[in-house]
C-alpha positions as CSV (number, residue, x, y, z in Angstrom):
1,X,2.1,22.5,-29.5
2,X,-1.3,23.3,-28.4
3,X,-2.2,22.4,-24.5
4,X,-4.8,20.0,-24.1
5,X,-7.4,20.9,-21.1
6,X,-9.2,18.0,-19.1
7,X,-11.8,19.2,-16.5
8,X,-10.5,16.5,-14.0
9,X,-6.8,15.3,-13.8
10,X,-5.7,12.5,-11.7
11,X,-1.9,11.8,-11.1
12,X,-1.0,8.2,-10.7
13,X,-2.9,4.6,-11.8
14,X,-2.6,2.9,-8.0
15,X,-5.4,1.9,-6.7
16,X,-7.5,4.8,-5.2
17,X,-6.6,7.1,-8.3
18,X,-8.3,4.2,-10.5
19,X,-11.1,3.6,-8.3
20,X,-11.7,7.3,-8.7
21,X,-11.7,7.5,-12.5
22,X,-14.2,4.1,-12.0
23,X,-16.7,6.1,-9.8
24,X,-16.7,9.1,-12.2
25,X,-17.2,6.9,-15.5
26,X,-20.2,4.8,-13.8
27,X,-21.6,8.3,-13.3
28,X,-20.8,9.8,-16.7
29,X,-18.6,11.7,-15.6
30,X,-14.6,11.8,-18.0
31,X,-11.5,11.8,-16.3
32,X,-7.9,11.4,-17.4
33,X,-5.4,9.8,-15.2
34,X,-1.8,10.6,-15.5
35,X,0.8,7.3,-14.4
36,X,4.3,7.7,-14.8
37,X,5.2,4.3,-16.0
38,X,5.4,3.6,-19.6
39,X,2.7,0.4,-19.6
40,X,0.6,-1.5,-16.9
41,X,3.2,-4.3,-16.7
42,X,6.2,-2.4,-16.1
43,X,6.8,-3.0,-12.5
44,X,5.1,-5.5,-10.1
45,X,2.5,-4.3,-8.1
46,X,3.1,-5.3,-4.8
47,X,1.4,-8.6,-2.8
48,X,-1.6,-9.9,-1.1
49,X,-3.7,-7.2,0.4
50,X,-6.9,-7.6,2.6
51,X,-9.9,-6.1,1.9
52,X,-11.9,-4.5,4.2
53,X,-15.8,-4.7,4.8
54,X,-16.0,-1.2,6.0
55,X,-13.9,0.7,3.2
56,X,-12.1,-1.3,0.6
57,X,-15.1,-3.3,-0.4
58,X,-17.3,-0.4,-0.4
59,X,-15.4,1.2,-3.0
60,X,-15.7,-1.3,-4.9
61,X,-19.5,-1.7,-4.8
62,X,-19.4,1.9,-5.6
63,X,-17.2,1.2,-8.4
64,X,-19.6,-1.5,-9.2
65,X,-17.1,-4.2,-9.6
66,X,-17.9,-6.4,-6.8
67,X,-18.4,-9.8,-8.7
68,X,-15.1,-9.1,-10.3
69,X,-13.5,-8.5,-7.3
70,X,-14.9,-11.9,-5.7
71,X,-13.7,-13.6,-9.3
72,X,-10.1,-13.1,-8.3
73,X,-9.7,-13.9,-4.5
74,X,-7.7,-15.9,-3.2
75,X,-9.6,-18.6,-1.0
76,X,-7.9,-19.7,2.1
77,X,-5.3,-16.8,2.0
78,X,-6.6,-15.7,5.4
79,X,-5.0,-18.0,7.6
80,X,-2.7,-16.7,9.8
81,X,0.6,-18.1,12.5
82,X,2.6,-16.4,14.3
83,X,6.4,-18.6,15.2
84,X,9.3,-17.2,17.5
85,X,12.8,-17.0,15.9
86,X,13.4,-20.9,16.5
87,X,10.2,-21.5,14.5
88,X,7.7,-22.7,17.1
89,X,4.2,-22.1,16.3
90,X,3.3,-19.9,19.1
91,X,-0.5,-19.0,17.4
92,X,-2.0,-20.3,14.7
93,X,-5.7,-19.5,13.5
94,X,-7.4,-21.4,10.0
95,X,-9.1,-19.4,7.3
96,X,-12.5,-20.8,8.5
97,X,-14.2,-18.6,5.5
98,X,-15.7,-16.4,8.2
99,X,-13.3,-13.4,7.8
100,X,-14.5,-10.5,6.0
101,X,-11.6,-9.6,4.4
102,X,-10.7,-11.3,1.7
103,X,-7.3,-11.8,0.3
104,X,-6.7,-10.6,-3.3
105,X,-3.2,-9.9,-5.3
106,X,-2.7,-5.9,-5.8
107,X,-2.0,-6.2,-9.3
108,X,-5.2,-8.6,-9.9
109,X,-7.1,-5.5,-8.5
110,X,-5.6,-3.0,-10.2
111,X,-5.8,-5.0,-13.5
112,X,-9.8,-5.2,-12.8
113,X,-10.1,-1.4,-12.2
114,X,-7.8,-0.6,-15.6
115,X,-10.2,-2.8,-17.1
116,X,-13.4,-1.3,-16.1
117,X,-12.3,1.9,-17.7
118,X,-12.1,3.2,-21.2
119,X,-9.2,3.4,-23.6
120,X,-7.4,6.2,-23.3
121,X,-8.8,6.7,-20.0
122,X,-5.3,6.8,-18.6
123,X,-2.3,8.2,-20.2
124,X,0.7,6.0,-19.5
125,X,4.4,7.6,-20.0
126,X,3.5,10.6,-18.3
127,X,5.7,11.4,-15.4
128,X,5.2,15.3,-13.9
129,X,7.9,17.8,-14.4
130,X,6.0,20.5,-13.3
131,X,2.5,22.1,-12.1
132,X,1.6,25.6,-11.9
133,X,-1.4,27.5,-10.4
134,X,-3.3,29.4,-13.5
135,X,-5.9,31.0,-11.0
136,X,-9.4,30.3,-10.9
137,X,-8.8,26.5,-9.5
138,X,-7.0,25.6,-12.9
139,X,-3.7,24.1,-13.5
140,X,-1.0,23.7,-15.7
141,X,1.2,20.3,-15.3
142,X,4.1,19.3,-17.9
143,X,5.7,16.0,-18.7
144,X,9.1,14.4,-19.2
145,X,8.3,14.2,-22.4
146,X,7.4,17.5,-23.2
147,X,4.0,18.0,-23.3
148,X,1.7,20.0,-21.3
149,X,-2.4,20.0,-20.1
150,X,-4.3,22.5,-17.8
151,X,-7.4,20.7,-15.6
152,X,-10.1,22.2,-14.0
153,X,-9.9,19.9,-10.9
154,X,-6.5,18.1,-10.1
155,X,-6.2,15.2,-7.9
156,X,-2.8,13.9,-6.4
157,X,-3.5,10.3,-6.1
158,X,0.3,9.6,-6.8
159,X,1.9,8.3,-3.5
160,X,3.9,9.1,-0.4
161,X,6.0,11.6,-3.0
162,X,3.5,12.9,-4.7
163,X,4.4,15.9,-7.0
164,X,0.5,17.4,-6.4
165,X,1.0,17.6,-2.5
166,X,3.2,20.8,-2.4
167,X,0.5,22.5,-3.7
168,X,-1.8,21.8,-0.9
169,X,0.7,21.5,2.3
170,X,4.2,21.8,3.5
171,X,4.5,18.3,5.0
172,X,7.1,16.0,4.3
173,X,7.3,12.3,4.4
174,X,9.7,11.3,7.5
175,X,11.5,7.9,8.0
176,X,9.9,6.3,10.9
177,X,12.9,4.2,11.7
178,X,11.7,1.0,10.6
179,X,12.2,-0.8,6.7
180,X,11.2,-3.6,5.4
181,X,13.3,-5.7,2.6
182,X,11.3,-7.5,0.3
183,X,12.4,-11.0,-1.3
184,X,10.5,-14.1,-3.2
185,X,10.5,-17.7,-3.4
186,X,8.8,-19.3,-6.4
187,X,7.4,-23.0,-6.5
188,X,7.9,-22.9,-2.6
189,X,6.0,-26.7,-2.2
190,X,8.4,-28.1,-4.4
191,X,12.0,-26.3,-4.1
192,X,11.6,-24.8,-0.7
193,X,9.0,-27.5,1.1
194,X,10.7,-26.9,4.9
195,X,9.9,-23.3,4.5
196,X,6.5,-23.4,2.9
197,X,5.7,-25.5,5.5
198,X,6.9,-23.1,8.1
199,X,4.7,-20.2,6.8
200,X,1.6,-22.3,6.1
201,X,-1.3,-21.5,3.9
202,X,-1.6,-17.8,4.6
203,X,0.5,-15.5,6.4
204,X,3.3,-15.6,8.9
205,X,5.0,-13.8,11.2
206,X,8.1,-14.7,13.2
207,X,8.9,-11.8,15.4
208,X,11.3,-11.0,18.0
209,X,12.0,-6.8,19.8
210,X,13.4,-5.1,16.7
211,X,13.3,-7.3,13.6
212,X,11.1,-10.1,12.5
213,X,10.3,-11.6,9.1
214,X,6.7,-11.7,7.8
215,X,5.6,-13.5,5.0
216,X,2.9,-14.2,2.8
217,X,1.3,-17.3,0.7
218,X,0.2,-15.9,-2.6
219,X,-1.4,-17.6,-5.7
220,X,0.8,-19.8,-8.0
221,X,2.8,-21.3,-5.0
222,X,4.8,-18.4,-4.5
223,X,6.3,-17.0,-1.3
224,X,6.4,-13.2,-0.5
225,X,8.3,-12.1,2.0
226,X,9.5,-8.7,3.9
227,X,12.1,-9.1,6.3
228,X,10.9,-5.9,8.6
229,X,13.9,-4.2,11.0
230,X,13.9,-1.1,13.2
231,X,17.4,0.1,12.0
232,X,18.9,4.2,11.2
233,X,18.4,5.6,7.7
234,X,22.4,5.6,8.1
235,X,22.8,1.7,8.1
236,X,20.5,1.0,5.1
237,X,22.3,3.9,3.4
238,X,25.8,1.2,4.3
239,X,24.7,-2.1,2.3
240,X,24.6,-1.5,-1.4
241,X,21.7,-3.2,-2.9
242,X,22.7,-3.1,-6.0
243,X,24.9,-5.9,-5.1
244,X,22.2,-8.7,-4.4
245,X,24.7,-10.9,-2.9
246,X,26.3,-8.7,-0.5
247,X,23.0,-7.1,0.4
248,X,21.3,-10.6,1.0
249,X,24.4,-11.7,3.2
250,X,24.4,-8.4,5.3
251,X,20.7,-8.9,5.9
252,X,20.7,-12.5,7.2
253,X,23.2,-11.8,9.7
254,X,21.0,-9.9,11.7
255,X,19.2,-13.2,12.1
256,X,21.9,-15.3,12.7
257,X,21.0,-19.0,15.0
258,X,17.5,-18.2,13.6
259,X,15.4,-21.2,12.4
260,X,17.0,-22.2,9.1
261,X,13.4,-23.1,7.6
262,X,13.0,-18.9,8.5
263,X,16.2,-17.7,7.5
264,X,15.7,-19.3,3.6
265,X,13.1,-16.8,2.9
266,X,16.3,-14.5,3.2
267,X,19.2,-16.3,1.6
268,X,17.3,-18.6,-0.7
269,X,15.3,-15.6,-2.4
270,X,15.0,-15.3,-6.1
271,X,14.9,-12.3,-6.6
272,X,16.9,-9.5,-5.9
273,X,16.4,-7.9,-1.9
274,X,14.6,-4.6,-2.4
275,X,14.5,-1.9,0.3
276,X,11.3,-0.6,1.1
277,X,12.1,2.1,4.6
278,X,8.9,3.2,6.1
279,X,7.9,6.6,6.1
280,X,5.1,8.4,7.6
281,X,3.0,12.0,6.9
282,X,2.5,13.6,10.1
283,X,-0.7,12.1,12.5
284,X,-3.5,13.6,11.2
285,X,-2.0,15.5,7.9
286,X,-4.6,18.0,6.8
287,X,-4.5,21.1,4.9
288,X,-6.1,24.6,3.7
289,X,-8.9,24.3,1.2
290,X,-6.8,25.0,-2.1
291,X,-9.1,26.0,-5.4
292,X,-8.8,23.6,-7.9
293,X,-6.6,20.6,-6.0
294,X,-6.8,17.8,-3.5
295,X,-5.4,14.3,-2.4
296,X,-5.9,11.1,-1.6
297,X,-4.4,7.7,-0.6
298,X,-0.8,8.3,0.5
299,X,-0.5,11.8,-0.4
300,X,-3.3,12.5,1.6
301,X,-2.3,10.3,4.6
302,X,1.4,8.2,4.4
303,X,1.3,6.0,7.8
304,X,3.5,2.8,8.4
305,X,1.5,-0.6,6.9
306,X,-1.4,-1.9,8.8
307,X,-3.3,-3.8,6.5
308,X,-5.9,0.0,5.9
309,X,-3.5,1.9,2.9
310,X,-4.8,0.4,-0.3
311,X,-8.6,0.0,1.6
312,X,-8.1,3.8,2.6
313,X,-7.1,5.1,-0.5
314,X,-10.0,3.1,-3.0
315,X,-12.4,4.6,-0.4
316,X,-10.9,7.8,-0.5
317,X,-11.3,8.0,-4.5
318,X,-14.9,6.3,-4.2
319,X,-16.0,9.2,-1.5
320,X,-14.2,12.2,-3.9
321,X,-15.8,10.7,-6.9
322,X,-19.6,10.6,-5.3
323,X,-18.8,14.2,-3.7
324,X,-17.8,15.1,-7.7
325,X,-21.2,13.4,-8.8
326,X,-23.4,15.3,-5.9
327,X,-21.7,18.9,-6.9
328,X,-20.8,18.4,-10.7
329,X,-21.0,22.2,-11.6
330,X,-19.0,22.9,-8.6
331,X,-15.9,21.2,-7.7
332,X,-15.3,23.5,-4.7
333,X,-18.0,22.1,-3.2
334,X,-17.3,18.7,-3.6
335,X,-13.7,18.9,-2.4
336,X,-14.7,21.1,0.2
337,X,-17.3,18.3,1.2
338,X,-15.1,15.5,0.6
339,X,-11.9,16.9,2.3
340,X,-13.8,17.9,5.4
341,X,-14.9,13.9,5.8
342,X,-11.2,12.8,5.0
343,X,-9.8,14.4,7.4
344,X,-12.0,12.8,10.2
345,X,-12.0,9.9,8.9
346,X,-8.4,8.8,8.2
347,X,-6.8,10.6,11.6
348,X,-7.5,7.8,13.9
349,X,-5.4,5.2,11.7
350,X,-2.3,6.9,12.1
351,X,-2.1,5.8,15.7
352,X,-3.6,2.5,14.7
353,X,-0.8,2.3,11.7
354,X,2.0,3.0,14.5
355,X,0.3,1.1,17.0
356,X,0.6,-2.0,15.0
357,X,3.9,-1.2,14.0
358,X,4.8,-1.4,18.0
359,X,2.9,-4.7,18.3
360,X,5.0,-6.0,15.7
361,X,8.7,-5.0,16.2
362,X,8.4,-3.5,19.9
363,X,9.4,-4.8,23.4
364,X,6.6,-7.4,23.8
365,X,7.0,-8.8,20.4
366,X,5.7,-11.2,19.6
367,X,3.3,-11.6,22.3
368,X,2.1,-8.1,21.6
369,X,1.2,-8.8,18.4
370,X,-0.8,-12.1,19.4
371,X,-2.7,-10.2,21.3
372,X,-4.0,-8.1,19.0
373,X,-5.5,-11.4,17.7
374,X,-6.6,-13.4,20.7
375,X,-7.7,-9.9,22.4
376,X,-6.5,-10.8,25.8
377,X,-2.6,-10.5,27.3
378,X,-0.5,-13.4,26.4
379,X,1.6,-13.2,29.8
380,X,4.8,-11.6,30.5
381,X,6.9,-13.2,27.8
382,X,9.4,-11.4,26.3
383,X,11.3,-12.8,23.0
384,X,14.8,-13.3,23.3
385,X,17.3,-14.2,21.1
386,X,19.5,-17.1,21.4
């Protein structure tokens, strides 16, 4: 079988790799991206995500998919409480319209950038066995399913695992101590009406030192939620979640004589509890200059959620894509251009990233974390548990 060459490869269809191969087409420039799963709709995408101003919406202006971007938010999403383990609405702020970060569903975005694109633009069902150096900045990666391509440029835009980043560094993904379960309620207004009252139009947090549960309002009256606890690798490893039942009862009794109304988004959930621990690249993950390669998104820069990962990683793969267009007869140049910028710009997030992790789950929790939105000290409060 012969072995197909593509000047510019991009692992994974999330969202910066996509936004990427959308800069480059609006440019005339081809790439191919390379996404492990076997269609588009083979796994949910994820919830609501903000986007930014500064980054995410910039992207897609680059992209030039801004009026298809503003087709699919979600108006009034913005809204935001904060409640203590009893449920008592301890802040509470409208979605006035004035934010500037609307609220969109991940897999609407990602469905508007595979749209923009052309067929065959990304090759679905092609999961990376394999990638070898051939000199000269090109490389060689193979498939599950047998089959082989060299690129001239390769781009890792395929998660905190990512099979490109060995090529570039050494680092390693690292637990940061804290996971977050994810569950669902569907028709919340109707079957669940004491809790979708509880979290309100937009999102909600009810936090407490340690664990809290944090959910959001997304579009077709649905409730997503992620239960969020500082616990060891060693007792997630203990609950089998291949056992929904088990798992969901073994999880709810670290919030036992919480708010019932809270405590539903755990036991009533409709879908089976799915693990999601944190992990975290080292603050300020950089790397050599390596021909022929580079990253971005989370196998550039992994940090703990803070609302900047998906706006990160689309700006990322608008920023490479321009470099690519300013230096198309040398891609050394442009990743030696675009790397240089990444580097500065994402290393201040990491402490955000942990930062908010802190105001979330640590001591001063919640108050911390209502802080961070009034900008002024709550008090000494501290959350206890009943």
């Amino acid at each position: 079988m012969n072995t197909i060459h593509r000047p510019i490869a991009i692992v994974g269809a999330g969202l910066g790799g996509l936004t990427l191969a959308r800069v480059l087409h609006v440019r005339g420039i081809p790439a191919t991206v390379y996404e492990a799963d076997p269609s588009a709709a083979y796994r949910t995408q994820g919830g609501q995500l903000d986007i930014h101003q500064d980054d995410g919406q910039r992207a897609l202006a680059e992209a030039g998919l801004t009026e298809e971007f503003r087709a699919i938010i979600h108006e009034g999403a913005e809204a935001k409480r904060i409640l203590d383990q009893h449920g008592k609405v301890l802040y509470d702020e409208p979605d006035n319209g004035a934010s500037r970060r609307p609220e969109v569903l991940r897999g609407d975005l990602r469905r508007v950038l595979l749209d923009s694109l052309p067929d065959q633009a990304v090759q679905w069902g092609h999961k990376v066995t394999g990638i070898e150096p051939l000199g000269d900045g090109r490389h060689e990666l193979t498939f599950t399913d047998g089959t082989s391509m060299t690129s001239a440029l390769l781009v890792g835009a395929d998660g905190a695992w990512s099979k490109v980043r060995p090529l570039l560094s050494g680092a390693t993904p690292e637990y940061t101590g804290t996971t977050f379960i994810e569950t669902y309620l569907y028709d919340a207004d109707e079957r669940h009406a004491a809790t979708a009252e509880a979290v309100g139009p937009g999102a909600m947090c009810a936090l407490t030192p340690g664990k809290g549960i944090a959910a959001h309002r997304e579009a077709g009256n649905v409730l997503h939620t992620y239960v969020e606890l500082n616990r060891s690798a060693e007792w997630i490893s203990a609950i089998d979640f291949t056992d929904s039942a088990a798992a969901t009862a073994r999880v709810a009794a670290e919030f036992d004589q919480w708010a019932p109304e809270l405590t539903a988004l755990i036991t009533d959930g409709e879908t089976a509890p799915i693990d999601r621990m944190i992990y975290t690249l080292p603050n300020g993950h950089r790397w050599e200059r390596v021909p022929g390669a580079t990253l971005l998104g989370d196998a550039a820069h992994l940090m703990p959620p803070s609302g900047d990962g998906a706006n990160l990683a689309m700006f990322d793969g608008a920023e490479l894509g321009k470099s690519i267009a300013a230096h198309p007869d040398d891609f050394e140049a442009a990743l030696t251009a675009y790397e240089e910028a990444l580097f500065s710009r994402t290393e201040p997030f990491y402490a955000q990233a942990h930062g908010m992790l802190d105001l979330m789950l640590g001591d001063r929790a919640p108050f911390g974390f209502i802080d961070f939105f009034t900008g002024g000290p709550q008090g000494q409060e501290t959350a206890r548990e009943s």
